[in-house]
DSSP file (Angstrom, degrees, kcal/mol; ACC not computed):
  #  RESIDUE AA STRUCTURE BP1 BP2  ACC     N-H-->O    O-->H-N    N-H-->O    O-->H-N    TCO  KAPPA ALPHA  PHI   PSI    X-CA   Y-CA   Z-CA
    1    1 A X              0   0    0      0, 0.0     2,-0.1     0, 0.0     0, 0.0   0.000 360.0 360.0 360.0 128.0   36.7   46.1  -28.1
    2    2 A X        -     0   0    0      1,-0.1     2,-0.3     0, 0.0     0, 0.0  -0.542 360.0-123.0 -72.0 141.7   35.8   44.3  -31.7
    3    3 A X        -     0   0    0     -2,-0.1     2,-0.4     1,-0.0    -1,-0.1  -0.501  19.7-117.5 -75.6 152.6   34.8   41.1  -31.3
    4    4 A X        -     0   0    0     -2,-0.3     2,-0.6     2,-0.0    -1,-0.0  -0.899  25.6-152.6 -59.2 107.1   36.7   38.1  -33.2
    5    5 A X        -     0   0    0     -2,-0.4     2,-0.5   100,-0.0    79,-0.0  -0.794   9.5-168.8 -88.1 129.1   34.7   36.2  -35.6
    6    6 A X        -     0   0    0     -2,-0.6   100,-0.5     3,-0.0     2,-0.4  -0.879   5.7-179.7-118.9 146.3   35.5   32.7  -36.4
    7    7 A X        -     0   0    0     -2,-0.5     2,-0.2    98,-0.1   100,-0.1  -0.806  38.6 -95.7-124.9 172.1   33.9   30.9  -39.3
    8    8 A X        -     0   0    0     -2,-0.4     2,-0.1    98,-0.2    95,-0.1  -0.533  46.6 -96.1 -91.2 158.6   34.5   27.4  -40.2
    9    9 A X        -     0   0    0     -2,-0.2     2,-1.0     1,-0.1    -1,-0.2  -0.253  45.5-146.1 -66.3 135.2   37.1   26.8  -42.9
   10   10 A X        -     0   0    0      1,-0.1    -1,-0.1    -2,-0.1    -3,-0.0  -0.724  12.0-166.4-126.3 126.6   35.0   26.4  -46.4
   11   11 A X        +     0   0    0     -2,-1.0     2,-0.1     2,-0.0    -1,-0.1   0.458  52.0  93.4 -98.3  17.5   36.1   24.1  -49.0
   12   12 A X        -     0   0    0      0, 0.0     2,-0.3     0, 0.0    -2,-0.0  -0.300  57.2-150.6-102.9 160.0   34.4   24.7  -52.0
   13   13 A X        -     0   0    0     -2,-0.1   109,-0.1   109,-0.0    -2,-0.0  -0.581  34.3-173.6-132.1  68.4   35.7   27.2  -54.8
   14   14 A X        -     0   0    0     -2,-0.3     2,-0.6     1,-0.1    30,-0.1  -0.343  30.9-111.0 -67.1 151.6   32.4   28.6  -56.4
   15   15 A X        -     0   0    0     28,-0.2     4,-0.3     1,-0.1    -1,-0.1  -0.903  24.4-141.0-102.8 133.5   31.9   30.4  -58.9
   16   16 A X  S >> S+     0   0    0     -2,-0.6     4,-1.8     1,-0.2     3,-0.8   0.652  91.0  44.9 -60.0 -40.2   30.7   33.5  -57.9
   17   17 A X  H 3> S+     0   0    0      1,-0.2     4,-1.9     2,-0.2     3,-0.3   0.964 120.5  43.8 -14.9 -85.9   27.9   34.6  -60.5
   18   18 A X  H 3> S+     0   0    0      1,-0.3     4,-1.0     2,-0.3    -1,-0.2   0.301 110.0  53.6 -91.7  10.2   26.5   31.3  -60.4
   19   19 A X  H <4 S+     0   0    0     -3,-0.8     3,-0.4    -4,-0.3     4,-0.3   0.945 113.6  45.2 -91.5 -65.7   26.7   30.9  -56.4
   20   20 A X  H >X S+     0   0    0     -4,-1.8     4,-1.3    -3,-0.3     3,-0.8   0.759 106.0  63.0 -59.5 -33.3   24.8   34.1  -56.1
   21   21 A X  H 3X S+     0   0    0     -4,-1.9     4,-2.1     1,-0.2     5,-0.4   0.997 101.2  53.3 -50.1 -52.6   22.3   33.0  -58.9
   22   22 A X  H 3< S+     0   0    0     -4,-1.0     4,-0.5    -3,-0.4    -1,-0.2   0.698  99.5  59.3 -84.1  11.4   21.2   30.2  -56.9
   23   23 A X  H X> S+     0   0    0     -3,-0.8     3,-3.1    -4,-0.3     4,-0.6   0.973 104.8  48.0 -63.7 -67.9   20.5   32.2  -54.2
   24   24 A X  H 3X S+     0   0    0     -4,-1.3     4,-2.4     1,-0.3    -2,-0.2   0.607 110.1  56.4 -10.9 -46.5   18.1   34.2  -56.2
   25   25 A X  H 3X S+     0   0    0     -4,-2.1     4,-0.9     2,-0.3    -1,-0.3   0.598 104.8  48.9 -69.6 -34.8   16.6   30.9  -57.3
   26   26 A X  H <> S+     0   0    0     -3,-3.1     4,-0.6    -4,-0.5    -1,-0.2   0.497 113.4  48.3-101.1  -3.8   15.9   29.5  -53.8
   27   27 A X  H  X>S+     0   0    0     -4,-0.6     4,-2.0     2,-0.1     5,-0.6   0.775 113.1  46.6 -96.2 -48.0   14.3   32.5  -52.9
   28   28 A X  H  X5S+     0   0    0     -4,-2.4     4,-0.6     1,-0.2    -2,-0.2   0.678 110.6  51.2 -39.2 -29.6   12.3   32.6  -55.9
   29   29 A X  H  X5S+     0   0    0     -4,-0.9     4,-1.2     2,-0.2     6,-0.7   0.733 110.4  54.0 -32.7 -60.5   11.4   29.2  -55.6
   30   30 A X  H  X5S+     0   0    0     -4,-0.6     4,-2.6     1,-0.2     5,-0.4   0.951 112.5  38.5 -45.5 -66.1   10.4   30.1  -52.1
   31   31 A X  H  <5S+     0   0    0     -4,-2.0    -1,-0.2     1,-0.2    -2,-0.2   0.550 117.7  47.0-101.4 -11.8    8.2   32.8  -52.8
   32   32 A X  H  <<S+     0   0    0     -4,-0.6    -1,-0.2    -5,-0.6    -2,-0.2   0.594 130.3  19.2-103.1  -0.7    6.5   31.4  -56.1
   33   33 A X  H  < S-     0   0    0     -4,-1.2    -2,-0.2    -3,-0.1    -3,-0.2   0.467  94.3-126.2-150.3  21.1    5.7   27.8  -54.7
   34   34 A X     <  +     0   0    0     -4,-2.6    -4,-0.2     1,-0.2    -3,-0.1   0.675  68.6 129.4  67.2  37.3    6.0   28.4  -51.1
   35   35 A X        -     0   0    0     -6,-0.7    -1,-0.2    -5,-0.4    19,-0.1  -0.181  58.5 -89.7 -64.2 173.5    8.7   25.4  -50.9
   36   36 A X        -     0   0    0     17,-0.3    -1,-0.3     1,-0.2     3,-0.1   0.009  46.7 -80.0 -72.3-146.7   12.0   25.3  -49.3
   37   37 A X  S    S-     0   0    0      1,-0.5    16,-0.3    -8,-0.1    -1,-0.2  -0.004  75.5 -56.9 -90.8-162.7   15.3   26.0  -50.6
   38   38 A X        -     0   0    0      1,-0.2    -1,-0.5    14,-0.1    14,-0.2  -0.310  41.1-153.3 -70.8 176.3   17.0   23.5  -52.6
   39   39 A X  S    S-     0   0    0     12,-0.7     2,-0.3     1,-0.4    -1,-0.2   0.395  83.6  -1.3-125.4  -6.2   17.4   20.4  -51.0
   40   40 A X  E    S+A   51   0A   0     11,-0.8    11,-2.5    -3,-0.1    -1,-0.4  -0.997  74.5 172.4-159.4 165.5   20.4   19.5  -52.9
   41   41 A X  E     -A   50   0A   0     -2,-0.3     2,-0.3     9,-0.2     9,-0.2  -0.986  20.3-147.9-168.8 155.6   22.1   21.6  -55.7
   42   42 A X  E     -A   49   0A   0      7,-2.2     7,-3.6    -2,-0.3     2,-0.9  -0.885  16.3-165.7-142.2  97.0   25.5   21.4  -57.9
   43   43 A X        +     0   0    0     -2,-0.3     2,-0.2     5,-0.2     5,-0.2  -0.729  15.4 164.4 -94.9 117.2   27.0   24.6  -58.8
   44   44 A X        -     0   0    0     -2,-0.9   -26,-0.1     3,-0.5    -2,-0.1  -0.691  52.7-108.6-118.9 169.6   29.4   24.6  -61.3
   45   45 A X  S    S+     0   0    0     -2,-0.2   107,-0.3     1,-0.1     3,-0.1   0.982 113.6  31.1 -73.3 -58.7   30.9   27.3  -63.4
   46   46 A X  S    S+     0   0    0      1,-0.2     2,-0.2   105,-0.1   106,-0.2   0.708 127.4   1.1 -58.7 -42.8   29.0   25.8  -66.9
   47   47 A X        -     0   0    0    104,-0.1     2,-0.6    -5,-0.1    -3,-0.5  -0.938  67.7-164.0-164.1 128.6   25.7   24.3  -65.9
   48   48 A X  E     - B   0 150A   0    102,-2.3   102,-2.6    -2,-0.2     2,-0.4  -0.871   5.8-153.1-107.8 147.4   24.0   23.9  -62.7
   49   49 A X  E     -AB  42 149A   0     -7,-3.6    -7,-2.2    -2,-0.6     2,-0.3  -0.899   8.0-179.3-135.8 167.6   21.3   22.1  -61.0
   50   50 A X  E     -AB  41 148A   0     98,-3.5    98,-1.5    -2,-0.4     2,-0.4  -0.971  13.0-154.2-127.0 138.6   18.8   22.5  -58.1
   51   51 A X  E     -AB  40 147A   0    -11,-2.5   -11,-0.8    -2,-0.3   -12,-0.7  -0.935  13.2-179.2-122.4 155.0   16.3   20.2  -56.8
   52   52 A X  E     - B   0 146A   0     94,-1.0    94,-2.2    -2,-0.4     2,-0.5  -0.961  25.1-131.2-135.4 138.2   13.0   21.5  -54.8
   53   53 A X  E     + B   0 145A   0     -2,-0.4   -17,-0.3   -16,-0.3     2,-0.3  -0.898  38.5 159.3-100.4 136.1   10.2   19.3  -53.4
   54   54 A X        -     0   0    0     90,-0.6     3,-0.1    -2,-0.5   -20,-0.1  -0.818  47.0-114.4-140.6 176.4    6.9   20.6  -54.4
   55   55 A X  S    S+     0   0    0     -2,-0.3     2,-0.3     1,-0.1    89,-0.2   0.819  95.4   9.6 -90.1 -41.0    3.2   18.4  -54.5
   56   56 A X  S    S-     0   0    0     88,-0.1     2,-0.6    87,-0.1    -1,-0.1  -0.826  93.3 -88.4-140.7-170.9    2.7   18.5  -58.4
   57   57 A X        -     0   0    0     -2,-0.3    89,-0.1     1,-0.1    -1,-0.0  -0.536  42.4 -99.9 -99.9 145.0    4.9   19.5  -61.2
   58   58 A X        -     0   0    0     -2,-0.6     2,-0.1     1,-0.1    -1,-0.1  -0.172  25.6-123.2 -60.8 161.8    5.2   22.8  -62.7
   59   59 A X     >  -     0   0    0      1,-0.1     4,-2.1     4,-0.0     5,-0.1  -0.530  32.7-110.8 -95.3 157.8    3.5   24.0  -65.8
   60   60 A X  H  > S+     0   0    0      1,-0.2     4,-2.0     2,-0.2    -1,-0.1   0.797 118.9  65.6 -62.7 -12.5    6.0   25.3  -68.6
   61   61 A X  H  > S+     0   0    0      2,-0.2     4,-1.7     1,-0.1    -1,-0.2   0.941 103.7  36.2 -65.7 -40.6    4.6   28.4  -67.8
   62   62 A X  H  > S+     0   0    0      2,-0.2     4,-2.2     1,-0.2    -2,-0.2   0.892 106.9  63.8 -22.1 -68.7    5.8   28.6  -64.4
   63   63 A X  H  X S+     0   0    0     -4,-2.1     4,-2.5     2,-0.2     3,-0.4   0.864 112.2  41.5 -35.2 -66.0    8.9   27.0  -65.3
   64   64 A X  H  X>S+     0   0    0     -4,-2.0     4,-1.0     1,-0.2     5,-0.5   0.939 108.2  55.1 -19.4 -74.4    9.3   30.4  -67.6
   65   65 A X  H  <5S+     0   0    0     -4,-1.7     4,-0.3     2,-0.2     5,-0.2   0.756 104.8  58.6 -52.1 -30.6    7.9   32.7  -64.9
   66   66 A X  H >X5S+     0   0    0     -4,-2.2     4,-2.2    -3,-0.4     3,-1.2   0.937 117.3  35.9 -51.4 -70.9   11.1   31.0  -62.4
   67   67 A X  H 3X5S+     0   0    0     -4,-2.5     4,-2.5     1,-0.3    -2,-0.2   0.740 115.3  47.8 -50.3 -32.3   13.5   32.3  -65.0
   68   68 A X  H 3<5S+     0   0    0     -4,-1.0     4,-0.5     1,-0.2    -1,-0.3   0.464 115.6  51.4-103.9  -8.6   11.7   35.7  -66.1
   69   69 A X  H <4<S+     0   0    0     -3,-1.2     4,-0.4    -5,-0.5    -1,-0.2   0.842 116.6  44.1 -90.3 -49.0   11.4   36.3  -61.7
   70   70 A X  H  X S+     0   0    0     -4,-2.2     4,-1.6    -5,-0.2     3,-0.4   0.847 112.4  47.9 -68.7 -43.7   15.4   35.5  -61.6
   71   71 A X  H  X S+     0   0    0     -4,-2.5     4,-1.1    -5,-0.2    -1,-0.2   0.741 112.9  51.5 -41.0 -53.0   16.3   37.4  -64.4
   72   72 A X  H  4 S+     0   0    0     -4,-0.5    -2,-0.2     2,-0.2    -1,-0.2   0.304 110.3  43.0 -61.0 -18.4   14.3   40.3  -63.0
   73   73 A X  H >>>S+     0   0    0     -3,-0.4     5,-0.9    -4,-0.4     4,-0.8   0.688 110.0  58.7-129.7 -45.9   15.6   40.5  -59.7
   74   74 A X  H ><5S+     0   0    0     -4,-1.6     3,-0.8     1,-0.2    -2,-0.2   0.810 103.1  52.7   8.3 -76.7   19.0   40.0  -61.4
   75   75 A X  T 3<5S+     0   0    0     -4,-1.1    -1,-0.2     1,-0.2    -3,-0.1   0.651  96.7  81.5 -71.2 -19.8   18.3   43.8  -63.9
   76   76 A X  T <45S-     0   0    0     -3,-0.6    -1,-0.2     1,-0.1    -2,-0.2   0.897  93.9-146.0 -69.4 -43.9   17.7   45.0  -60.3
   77   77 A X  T <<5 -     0   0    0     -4,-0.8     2,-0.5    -3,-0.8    -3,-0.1   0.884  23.8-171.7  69.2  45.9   21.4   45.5  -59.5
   78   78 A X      < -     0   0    0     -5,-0.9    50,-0.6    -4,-0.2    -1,-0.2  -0.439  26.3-120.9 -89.7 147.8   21.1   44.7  -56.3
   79   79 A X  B     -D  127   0B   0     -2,-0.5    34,-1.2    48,-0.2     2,-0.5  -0.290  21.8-149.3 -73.2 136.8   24.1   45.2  -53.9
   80   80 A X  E     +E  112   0C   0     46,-1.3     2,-0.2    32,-0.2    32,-0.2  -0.924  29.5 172.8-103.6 115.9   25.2   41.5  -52.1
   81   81 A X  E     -E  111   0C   0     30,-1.1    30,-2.2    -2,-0.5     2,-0.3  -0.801  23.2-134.1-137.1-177.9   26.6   42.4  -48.4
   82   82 A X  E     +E  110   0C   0     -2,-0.2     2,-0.3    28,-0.2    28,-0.2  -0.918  22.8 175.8-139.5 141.4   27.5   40.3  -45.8
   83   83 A X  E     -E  109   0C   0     26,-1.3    26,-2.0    -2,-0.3     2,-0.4  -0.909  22.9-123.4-133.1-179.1   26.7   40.3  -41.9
   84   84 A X  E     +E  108   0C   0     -2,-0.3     2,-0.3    24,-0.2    24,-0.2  -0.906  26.4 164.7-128.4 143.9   27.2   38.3  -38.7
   85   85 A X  E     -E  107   0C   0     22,-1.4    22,-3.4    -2,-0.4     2,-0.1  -0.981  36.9-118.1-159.6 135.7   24.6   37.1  -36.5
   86   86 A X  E  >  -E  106   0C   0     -2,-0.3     4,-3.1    20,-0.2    20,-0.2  -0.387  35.0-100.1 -75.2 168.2   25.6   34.1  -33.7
   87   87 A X  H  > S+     0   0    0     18,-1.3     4,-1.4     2,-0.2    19,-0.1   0.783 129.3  50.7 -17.7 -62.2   23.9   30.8  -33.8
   88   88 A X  H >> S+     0   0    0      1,-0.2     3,-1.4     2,-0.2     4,-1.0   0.971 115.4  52.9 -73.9 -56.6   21.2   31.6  -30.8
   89   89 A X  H 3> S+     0   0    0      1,-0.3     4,-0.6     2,-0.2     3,-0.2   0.765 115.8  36.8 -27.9 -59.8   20.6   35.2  -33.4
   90   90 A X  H 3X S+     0   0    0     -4,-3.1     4,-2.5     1,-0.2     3,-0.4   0.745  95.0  73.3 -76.1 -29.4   20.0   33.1  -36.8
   91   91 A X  H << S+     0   0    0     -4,-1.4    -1,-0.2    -3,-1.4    -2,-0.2   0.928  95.9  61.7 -72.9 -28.4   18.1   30.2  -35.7
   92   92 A X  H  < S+     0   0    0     -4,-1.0    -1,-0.2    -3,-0.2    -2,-0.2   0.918 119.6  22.5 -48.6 -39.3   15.1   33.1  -35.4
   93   93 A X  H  < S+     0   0    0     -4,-0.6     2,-0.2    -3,-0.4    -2,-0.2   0.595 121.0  51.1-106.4 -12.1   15.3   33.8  -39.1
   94   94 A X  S  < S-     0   0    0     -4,-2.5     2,-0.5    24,-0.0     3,-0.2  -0.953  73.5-122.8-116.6 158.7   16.5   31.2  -40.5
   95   95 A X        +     0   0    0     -2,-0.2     4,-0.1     1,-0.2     3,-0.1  -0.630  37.0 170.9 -69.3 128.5   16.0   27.2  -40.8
   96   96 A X        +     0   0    0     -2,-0.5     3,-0.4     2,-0.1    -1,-0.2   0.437  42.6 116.6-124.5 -11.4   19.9   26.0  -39.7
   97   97 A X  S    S+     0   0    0     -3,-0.2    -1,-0.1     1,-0.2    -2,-0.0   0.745  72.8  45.0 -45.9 -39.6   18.6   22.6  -39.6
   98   98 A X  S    S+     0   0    0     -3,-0.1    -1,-0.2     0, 0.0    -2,-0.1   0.985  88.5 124.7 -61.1 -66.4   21.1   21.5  -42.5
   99   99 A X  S    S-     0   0    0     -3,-0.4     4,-0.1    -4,-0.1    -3,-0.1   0.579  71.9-107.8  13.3 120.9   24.0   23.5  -40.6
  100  100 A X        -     0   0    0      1,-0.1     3,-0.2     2,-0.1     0, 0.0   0.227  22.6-114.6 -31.5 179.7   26.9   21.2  -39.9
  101  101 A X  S    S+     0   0    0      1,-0.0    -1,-0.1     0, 0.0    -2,-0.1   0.410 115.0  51.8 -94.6 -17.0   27.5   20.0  -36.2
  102  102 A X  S    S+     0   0    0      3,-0.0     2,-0.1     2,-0.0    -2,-0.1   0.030  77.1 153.5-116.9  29.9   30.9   21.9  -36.0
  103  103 A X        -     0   0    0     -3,-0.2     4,-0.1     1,-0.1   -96,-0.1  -0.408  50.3-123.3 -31.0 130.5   29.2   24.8  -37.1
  104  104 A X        -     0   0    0      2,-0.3   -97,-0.1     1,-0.1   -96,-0.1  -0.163  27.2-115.3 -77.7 177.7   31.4   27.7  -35.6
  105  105 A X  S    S+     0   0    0     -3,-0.1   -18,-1.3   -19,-0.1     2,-0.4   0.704  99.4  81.2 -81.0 -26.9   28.9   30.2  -33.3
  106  106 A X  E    S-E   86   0C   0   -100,-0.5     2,-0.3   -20,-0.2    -2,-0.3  -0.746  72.5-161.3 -97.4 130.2   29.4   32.7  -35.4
  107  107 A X  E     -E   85   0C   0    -22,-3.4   -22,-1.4    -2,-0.4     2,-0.6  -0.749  12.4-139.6-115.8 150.1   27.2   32.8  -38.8
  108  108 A X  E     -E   84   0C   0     -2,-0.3    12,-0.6   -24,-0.2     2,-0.5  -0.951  17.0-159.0-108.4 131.3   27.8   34.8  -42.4
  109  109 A X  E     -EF  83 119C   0    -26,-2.0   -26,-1.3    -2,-0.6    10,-0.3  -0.990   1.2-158.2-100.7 101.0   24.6   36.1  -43.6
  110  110 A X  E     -EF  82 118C   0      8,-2.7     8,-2.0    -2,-0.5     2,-0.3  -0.684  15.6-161.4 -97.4 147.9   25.0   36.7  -47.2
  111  111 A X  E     -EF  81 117C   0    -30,-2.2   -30,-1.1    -2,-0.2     2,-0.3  -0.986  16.5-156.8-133.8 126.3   22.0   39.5  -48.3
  112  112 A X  E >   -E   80   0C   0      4,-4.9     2,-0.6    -2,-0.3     3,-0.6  -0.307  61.0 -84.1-122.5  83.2   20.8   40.2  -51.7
  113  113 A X  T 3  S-     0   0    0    -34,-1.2    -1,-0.1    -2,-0.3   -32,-0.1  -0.811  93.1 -34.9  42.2 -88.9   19.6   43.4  -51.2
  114  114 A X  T 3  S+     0   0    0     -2,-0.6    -1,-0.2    -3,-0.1     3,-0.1   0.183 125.3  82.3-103.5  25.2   16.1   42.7  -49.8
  115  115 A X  S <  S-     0   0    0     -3,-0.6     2,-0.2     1,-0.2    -2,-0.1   0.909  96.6  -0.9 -77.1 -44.2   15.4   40.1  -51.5
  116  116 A X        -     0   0    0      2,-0.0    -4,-4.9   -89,-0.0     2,-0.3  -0.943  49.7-178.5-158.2 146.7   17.1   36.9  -49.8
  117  117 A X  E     +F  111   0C   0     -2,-0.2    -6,-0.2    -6,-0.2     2,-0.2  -0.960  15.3 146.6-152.5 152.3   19.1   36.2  -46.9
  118  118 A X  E     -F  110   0C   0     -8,-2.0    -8,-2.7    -2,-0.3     2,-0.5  -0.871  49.1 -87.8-166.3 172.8   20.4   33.2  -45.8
  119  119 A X  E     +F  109   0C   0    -10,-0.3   -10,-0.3    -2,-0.2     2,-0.2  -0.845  53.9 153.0 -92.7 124.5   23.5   31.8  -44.0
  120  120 A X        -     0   0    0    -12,-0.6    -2,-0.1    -2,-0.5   -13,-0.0  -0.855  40.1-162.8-159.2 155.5   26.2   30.9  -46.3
  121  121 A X        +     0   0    0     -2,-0.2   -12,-0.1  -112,-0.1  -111,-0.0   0.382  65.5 104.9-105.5  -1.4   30.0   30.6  -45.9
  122  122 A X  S    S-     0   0    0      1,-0.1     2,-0.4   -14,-0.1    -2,-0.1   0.064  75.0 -83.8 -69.7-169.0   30.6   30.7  -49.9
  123  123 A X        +     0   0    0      0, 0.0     2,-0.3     0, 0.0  -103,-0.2  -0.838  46.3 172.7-102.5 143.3   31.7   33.0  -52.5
  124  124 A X        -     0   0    0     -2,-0.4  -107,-0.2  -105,-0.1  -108,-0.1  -0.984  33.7 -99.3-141.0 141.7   29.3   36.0  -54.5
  125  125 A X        -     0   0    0   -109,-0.6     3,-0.1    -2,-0.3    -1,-0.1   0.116  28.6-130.0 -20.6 143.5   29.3   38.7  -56.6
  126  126 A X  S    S+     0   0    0      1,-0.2   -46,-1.3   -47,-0.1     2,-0.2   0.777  87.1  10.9-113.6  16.0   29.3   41.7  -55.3
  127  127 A X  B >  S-D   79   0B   0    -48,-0.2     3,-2.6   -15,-0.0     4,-0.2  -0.948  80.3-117.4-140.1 146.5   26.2   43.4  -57.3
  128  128 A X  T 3  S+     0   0    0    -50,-0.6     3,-0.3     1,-0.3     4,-0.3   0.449 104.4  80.4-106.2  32.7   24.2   41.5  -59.2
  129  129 A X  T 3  S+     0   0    0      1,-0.2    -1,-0.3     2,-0.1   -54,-0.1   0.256  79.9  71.9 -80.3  18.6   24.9   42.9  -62.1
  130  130 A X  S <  S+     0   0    0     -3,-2.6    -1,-0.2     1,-0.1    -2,-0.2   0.369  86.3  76.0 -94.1  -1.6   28.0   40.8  -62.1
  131  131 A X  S    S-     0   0    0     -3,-0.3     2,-0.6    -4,-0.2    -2,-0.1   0.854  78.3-148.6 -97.5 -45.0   25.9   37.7  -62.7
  132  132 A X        -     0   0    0     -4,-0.3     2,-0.5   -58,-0.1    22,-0.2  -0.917  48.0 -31.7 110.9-141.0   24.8   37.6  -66.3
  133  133 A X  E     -C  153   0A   0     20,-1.7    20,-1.3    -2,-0.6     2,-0.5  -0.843  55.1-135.5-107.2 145.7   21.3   36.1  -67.7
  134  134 A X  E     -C  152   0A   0     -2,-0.5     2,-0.3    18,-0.2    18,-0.2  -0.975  27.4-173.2-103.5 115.3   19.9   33.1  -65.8
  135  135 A X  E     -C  151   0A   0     16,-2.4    16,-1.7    -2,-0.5     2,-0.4  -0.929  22.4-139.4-123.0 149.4   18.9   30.7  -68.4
  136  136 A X  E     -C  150   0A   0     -2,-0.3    14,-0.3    14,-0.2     3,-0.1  -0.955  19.7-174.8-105.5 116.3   17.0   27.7  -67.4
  137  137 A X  E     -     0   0A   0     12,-3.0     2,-0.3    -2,-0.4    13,-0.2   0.613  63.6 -23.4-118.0 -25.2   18.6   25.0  -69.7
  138  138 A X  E     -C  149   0A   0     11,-1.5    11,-4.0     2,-0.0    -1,-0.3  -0.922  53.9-155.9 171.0 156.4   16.2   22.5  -68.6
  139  139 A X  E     +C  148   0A   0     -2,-0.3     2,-0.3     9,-0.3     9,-0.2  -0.975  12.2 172.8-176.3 130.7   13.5   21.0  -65.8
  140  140 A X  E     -C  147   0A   0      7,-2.7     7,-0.9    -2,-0.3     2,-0.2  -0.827  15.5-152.5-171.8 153.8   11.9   17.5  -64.6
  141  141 A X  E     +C  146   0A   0     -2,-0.3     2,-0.3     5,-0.2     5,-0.2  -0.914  17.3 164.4-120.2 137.4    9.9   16.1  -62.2
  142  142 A X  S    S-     0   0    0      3,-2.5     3,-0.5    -2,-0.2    -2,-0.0  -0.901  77.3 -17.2-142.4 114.0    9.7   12.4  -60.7
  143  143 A X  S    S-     0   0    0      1,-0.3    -1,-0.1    -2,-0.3   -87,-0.1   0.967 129.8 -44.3  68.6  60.4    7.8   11.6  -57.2
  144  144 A X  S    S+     0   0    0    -89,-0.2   -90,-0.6     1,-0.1     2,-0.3   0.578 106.3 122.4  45.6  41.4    7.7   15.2  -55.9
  145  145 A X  E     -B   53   0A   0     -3,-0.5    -3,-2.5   -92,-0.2     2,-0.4  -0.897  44.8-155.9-145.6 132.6   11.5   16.4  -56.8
  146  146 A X  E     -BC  52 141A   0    -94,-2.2   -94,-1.0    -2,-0.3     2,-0.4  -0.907  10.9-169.1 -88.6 109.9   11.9   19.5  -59.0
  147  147 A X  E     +BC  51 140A   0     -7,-0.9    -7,-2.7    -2,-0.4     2,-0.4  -0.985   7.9 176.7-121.8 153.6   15.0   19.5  -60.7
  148  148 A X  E     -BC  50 139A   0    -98,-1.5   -98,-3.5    -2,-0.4     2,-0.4  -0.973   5.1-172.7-142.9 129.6   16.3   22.6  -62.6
  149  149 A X  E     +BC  49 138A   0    -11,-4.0   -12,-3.0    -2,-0.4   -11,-1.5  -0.967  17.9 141.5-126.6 154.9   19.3   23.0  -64.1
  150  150 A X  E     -BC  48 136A   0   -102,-2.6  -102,-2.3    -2,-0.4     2,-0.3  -0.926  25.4-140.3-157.3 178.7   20.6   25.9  -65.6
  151  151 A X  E     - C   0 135A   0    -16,-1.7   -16,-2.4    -2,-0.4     2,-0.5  -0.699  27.0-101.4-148.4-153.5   23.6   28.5  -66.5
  152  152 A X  E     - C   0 134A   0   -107,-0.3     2,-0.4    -2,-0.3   -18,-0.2  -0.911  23.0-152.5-131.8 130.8   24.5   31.6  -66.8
  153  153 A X  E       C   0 133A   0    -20,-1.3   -20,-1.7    -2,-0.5    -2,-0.0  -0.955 360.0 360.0-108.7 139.8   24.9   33.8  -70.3
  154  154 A X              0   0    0     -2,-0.4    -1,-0.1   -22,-0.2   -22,-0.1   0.395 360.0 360.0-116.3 360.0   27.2   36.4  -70.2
């Protein structure tokens, strides 16, 4: 018998390119300054931004190397799929601590190919050659908060 999934109602209208960028972005983030994921972010169709806490501020070379990592992973054309994993399942592999309190039991695991996966109930591309160029439009740091914002060229 197939199980029933129930997901919580989601009330945000992304846009999908730039939803899926900032996945990319928090796993890049992750894996070049061994941070978390954003800790707060605004995705919009035009310009977005992400903020990271890190110890000192990045060099503009980094700052490059984000984009030229995002970009890169981006040319890859990797397939974006979706799976389901309960609560008890996810809290092994991922941090749920932001997770709502009337989180359903049942979790969406968006995958960008093996690059990042992470629980989210939004909307994505479904290759990511549907995304465009990741341009970094702009970056500051104040009192250990990263912010980047950027958009998308098509």
């Amino acid at each position: 018998m197939e199980r029933k999934i129930e997901l919580n109602v989601h009330n945000k209208q992304e846009y999908p390119p730039m939803h899926t960028a900032e996945h990319i972005l928090n796993q890049t983030m992750v894996r070049l300054f061994h941070c978390g994921r954003a800790v707060s972010a605004h995705i919009e169709r035009k310009k977005s931004k992400c903020d990271y806490l890190l110890k000192q501020k990045p060099t503009a070379e980094q700052i490059q190397e984000i984009e030229n990592k995002v970009n890169d992973i981006i040319l890859q054309n990797l397939p974006v799929s979706v799976e389901y994993l309960t609560q008890e399942e996810a809290e092994k592999m991922f941090d749920l601590s932001r997770l709502p309190k009337d989180a359903s039991q049942t979790l969406r695991i968006v995958k960008i190919g093996d690059y990042d996966a992470c629980p989210c109930i939004g909307v994505h591309v479904n290759n990511t050659s549907e995304i465009g160029r990741f341009n970094i439009v702009s970056s500051d740091f104040f009192d250990g908060r990263l912010r980047i914002r950027f958009n998308l060229l098509i």
